[in-house]
N, C-alpha and C positions, 0 to 999 in steps of 0.2 A: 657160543650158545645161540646166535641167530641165526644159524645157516645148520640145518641140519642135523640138529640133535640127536642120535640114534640112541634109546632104553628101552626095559623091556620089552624088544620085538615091533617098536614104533617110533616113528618123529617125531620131537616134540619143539611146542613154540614157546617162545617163554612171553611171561604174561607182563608186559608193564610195570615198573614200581609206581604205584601211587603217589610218591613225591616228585613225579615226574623226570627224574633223572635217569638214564639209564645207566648199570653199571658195565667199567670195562671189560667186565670178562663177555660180555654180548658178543665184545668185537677181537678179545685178545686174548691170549693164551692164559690159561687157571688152571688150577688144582684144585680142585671141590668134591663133594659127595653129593649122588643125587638119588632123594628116595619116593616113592610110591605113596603116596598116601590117601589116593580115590581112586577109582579105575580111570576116569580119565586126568587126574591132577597130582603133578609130583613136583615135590620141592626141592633146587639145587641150592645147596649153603657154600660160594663160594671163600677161598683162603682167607678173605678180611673178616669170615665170620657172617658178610649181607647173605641174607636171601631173595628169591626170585622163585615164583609159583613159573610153571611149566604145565602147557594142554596140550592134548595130544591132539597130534593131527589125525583127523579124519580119512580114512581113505589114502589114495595113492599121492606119493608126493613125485613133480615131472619140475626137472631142474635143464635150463638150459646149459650150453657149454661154453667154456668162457670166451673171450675174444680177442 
């Protein structure tokens, strides 16, 4: 979920949880559903049931190559 998001036709970033934790599907492999719900805000419900608000990026996303 941190690296790259591709939905409807844009990138997106997921937004912080408020309790300050983040969860592991940020960084690990999930199974979730992820839906639309403002033109720029959508929410992914991943397997445990958490959720996580997602923004879209802006414009172009320029990713280096790895090393």
């Amino acid at each position: 979920m941190d690296f790259l998001t591709d939905f409807d036709g844009s990138f997106w970033d997921p937004v912080n949880p408020t309790d300050g934790e983040e969860p592991d599907f940020f960084y690990n492999q999930d199974v979730g559903t992820i839906e639309l719900i403002a033109p720029d805000l959508a929410r992914y419900v991943g397997s445990s049931g958490r959720e996580v608000e997602l923004a879209r990026v802006d414009g172009a996303v320029v990713t280096q190559p790895c090393q």
